[in-house]
N, C-alpha and C positions, 0 to 999 in steps of 0.2 A: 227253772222257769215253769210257771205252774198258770195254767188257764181255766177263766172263771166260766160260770155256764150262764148267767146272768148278765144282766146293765149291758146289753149293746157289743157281747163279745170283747168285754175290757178286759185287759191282762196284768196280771201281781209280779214283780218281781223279787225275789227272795234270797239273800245272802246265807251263802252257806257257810260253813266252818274251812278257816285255811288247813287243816288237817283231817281227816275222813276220821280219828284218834280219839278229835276233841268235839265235842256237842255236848250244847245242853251245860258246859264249866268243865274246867281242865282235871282231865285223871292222870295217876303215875305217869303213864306214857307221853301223857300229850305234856305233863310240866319238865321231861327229861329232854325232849326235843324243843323246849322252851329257852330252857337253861343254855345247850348245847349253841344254837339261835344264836344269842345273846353275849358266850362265849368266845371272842375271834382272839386267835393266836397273833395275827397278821396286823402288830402294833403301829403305827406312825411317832416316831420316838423324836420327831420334830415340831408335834402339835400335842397340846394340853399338858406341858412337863410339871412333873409333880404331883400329879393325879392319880389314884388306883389303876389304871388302865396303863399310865405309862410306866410306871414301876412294875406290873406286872408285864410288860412286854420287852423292860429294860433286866429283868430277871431270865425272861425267855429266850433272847438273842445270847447272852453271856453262857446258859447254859449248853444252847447249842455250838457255838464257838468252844466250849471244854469241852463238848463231847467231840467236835472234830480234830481238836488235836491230840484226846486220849488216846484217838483210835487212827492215828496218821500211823502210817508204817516208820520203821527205822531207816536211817538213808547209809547208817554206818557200814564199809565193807567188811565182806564176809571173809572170817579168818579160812582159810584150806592151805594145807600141804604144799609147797610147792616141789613142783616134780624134778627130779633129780636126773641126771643121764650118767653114766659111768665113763672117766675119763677118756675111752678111746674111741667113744662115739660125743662126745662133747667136740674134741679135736677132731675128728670128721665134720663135723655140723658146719662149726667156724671157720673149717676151709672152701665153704661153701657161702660164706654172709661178708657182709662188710658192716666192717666197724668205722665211725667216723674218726679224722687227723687228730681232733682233739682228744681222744682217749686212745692213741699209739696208734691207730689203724694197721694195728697185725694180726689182722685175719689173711685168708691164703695157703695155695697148700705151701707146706713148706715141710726140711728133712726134722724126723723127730733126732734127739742128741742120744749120742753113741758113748759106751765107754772109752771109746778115745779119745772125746773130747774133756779136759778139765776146765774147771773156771778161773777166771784169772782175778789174781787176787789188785792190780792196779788195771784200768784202761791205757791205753797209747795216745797219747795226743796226736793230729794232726802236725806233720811237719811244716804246714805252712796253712793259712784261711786266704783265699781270695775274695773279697767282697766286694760293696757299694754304696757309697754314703751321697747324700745329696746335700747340697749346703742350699739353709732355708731361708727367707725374708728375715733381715736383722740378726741372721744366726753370724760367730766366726768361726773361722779355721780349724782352732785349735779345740773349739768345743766339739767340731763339729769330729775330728777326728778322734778325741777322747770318748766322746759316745760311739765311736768302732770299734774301741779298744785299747789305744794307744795311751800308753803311759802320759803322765801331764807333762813331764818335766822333756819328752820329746815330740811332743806337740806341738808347746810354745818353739823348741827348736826349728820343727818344720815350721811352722808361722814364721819366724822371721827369715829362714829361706826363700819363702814366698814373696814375701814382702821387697827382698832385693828385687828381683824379678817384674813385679807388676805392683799395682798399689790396692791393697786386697778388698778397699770398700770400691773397687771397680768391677770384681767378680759377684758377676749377674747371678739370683739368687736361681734356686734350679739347677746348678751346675753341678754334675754329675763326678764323683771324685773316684777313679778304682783304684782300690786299696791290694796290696798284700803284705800279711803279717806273719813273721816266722815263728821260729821257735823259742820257743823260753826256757830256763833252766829249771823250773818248778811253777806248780802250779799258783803258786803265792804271788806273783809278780806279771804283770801285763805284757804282753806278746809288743817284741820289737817291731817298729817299720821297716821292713824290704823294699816296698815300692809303691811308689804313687804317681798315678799320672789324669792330669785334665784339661779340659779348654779354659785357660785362661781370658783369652781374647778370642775375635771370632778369627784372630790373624797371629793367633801365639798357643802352641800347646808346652806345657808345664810338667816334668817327671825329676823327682826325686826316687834317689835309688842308696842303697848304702852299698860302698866300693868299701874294700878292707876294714870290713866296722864302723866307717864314717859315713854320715849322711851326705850326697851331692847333688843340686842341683842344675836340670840341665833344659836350654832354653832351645824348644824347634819352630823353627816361624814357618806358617804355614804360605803359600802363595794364593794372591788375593787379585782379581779381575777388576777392575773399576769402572768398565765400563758401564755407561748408564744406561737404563733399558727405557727401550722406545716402544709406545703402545699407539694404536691407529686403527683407525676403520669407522665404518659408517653411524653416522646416530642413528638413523631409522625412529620409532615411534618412540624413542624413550632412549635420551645422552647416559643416562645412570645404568641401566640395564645395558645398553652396548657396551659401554666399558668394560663392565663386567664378566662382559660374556669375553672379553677380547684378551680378559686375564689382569684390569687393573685393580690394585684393593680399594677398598671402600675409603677409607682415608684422601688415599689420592686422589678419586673422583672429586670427592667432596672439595677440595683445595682448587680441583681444575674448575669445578664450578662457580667457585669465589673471584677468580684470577679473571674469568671469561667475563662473569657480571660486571664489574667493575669496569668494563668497555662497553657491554652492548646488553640486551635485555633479554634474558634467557627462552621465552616467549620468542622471541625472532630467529632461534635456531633452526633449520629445516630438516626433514628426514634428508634429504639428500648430502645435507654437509659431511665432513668428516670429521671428527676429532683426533687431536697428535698430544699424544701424552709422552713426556722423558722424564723420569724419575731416577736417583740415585738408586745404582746398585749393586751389588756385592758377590762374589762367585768365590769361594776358596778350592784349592784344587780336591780338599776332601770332600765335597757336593753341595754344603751349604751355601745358603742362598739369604740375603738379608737387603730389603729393600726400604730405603730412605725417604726423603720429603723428593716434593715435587720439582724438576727445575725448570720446567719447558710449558708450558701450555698452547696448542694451536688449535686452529677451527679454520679449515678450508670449505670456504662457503661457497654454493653451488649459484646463488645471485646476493652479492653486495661484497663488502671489504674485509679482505681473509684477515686473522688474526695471529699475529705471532708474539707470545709475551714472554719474557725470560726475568727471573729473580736478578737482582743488581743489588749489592749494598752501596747505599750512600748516605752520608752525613750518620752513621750508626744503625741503619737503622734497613730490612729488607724490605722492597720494593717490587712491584712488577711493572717492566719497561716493553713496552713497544719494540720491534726489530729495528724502528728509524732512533730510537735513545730515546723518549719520550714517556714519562711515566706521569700516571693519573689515578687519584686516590677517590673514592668518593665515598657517602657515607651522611651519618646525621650525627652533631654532637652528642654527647652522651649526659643523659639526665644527673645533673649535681646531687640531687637528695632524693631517696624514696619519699618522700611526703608528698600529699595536695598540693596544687597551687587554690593560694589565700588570695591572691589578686594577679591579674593578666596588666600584659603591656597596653598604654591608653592612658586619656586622660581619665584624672580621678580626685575625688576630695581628699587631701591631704590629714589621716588621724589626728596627726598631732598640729599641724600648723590650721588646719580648718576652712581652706582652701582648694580651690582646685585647682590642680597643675598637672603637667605629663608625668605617666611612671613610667620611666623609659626602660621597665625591666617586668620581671617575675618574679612573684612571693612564693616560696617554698615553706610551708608547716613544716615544723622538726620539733622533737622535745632541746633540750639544751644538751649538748654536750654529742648531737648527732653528726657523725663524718661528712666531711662534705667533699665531695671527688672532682678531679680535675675532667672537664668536659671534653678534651681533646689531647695530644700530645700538643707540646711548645714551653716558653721559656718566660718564667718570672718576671716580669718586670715593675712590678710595686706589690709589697708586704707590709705593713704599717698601719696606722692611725690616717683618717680620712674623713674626718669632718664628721657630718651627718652620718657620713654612711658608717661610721666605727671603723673595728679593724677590718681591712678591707686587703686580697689580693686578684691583683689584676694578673691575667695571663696572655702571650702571645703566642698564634696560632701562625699556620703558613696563610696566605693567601690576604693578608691585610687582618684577618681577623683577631679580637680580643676580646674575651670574656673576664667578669669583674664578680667578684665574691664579696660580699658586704655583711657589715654588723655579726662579724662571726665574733666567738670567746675567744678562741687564739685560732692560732694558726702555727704552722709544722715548717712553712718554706722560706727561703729567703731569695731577694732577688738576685738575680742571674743564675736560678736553680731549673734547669731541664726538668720537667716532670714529663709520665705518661698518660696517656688515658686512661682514668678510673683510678688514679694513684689520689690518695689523703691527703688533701693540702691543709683542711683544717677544720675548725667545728663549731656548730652552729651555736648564736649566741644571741644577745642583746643591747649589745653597744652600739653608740650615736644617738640616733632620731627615731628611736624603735619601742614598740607598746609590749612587746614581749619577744621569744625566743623563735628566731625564723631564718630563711636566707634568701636576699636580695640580689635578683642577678643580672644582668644585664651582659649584651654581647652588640659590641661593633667593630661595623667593618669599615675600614679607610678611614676610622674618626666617628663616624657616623652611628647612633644608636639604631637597632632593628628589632625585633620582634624574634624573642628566641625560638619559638616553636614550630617558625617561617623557615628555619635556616637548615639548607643542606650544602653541603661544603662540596669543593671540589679544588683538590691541590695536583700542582704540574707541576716534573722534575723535569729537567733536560740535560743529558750528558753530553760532553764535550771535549775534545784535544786528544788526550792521549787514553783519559778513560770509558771516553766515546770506540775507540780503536781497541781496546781490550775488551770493550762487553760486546762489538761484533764480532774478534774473533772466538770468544768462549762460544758466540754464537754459534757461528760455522762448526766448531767442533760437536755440537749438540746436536743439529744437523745432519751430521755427515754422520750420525749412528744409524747403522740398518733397524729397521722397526720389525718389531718382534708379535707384530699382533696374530690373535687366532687367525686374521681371514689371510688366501695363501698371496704373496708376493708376487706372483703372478697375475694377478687382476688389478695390480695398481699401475695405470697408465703411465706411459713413457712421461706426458706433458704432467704429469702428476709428480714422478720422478724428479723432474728435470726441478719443477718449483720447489721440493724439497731441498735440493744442494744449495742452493742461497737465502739466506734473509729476504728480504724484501725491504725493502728503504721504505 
């Protein structure tokens, strides 16, 4: 910046050279820092491709990539001597280390060998192996013993041993077999059976022995408690968790929970009630303990009507009765077809006839050849050809009730055929009065057409004469079992007591 002495104190501004080098036009120095400038190592090899600059930057990265791997060290290990110890300090070491099972594990001190020991030119078999086979899911007998040892041809002997005795696809898989096998006459040949013994049954133990060179078997029945175990004590905030804690399994809870709904609304339970559970049960005098399905369910309720329910078969089939004989099923039909419903019960334009008239059922979407299941247990009473509706099966239910299957491709049942609920009567089709592949169904009660999706059923047995007098006294026996719950015997009131020795009408 340079100030003039003239015009008003005006001032000149003047640009100087970007290098103090270069003035006046460029010398050696200043065209070496020019070049250098101009020069950038530091390429972008993703802009201007194919250009001087990027081929010279594409030379530059390659070259330094080979000089970095020229000059990487070696990763290969370094060969050295490995150090040697003299036997009698090697044998000190190792009685000092542990070797793992799979490579001999004989480390340890131990005696070194002496000239009086020689080596033997055979080893000594064992005069007898006692061991332990377990017989597996779908495994049998006879393999199951061949994989122990046991020759084939007395294998299948012990197999059909067995087989007198118990019937051998009844031996529960798990079960535990001990073996002993003797001696053999050479090493070429499978070690004889000496002895075998198992639980056949949770009420029969099983030994085979060989008595003068022959195999015998010999049958011990074990003794077995039947009495049934009785569980009880308070619900408190939660029927599943008391039971629990009181020592019932989870299964049986669940059962007692089924048995109780089907009376009263589980919701209406109170902390203060009690639950009475008797379940089949089992005691062998060897300790084992094996516990059954449910027989008993009760519920002494602290305000409304106590519950006392007991298994009955009747007409085929198991039920739970009331202490007065009185049994009650309840429940919702069970859906014919996984498909949509295509049309609801109501009046409706007729597809094919073009009118409107009542559809006194439900359309169920199926492809063709879809199963169609029985809505309820009951008993055939029409399979055939039915007009409009095609082949058609009608079914009868307890309680007045029947449900009708229509326009199926066949059908599987005929009448006076008992089916179950959810059992395959037959598959969905397009015969009669039908635009395509569905099923028609329809449910009345007393005669009368209803609205399937309305209907929740409710059947009553009532026992009577002499089999009314056998399911009170099974009762009383069920009853009169001491209850074995966590909470102690002593806190359960005389008047508590006393309602436990009878039924209740």
């Amino acid at each position: 910046m340079a100030a003039g002495s003239g015009g008003g104190g005006a001032s000149a501004l003047s640009l100087a050279p970007a290098h103090p080098g270069i003035a006046g036009g460029f010398g050696k120095r200043g065209l070496r820092l020019q070049l250098a400038a101009d020069f950038d190592l530091v390429t972008d090899l993703g802009s201007r491709i194919g250009s001087r600059e990027w081929w010279r930057g594409l030379v530059t990265c390659t070259a330094l990539c080979f000089t970095a791997y020229a000059l990487a060290p070696d990763l290969a290990p370094i060969s050295a001597a490995t150090p040697t110890l003299p036997d009698a300090q090697w044998q000190e070491t190792r009685a000092f280390s542990i070797a793992p099972l799979a490579l001999g594990g004989d480390t340890g001190r131990r005696m070194a060998p002496t000239d009086v020991v020689e080596p033997l030119t055979d080893t000594p078999e064992r005069p007898s192996i006692d061991l332990f086979a377990t017989l597996g899911r779908g495994d049998g007998m006879a393999r199951v013993l061949e994989r122990a040892g046991v020759g084939r041809a007395e294998a299948r002997q012990v197999e059909a041993l067995i087989g007198q005795a118990v019937p051998l696809g009844g031996i529960e898989a798990g079960t535990t077999l001990d073996l002993t096998l003797g001696r053999r006459p050479n090493r070429t040949v499978a070690r004889p059976l000496d002895a075998l013994a198992f639980r056949a049954a949770f009420d029969l133990k099983v030994e085979v022995n060989r008595v003068d060179g022959q195999l015998a078997l010999t049958r011990i029945p074990i003794a077995v408690d039947d009495t049934p175990l009785r569980i009880s004590g308070r619900v408190g905030s939660s029927l599943y968790r008391a039971a629990r804690a009181a020592g019932a399994p989870p299964k049986a809870i669940e059962a007692f929970i089924r048995a109780v709904s089907s009376q009263i609304s589980i919701g209406s339970i109170g902390a203060d009630d009690r639950f009475d559970i008797i379940l089949e049960h089992r005691r062998a005098e060897t300790g084992e303990t094996e516990t059954g399905k449910l027989l008993y369910a009760g519920l002494d309720r602290a305000g409304g009507k106590d519950l006392q329910l007991m298994q009955w078969e009747q007409g085929g089939r198991l039920q739970w009765f009331e202490a007065s004989g009185v049994g009650k099923t309840s429940g919702m039909l069970q859906r014919p077809v996984p498909g949509a419903v295509s049309s609801n019960f109501g009046m409706r334009q007729h597809p094919i006839l073009g009118y409107s008239r009542m559809h006194k059922g439900m359309d169920f979407r199926g492809g063709y050849g879809t199963p169609i299941l029985a809505a309820s247990d009951g008993r055939v009473v029409r399979a055939g050809w039915a007009g409009g509706y095609g082949k058609q099966v009608r079914i009868a239910h307890a309680g007045g009730i029947q449900t009708s299957y229509s326009h199926m491709s066949r059908f599987v049942v005929q009448a006076g055929t008992q089916v179950k609920q959810g059992q395959v009567i037959g598959y969905i089709g397009s015969t009669g009065l039908s635009t395509g592949p569905h099923l028609h169904y329809e449910l009345y009660r007393n005669g009368a057409a209803i609205n399937p999706a309305t209907v929740k059923f409710t059947t009553r047995a009532q026992l009577s004469g002499g089999e009314l007098a056998r399911f009170r006294s099974t009762l009383r026996r069920l009853l009169a079992v001491p209850a074995s719950a966590a909470e102690p015997q002593e806190t359960r009131s005389a008047a508590t007591s006393q309602k436990d020795a009878a039924p209740r009408a």
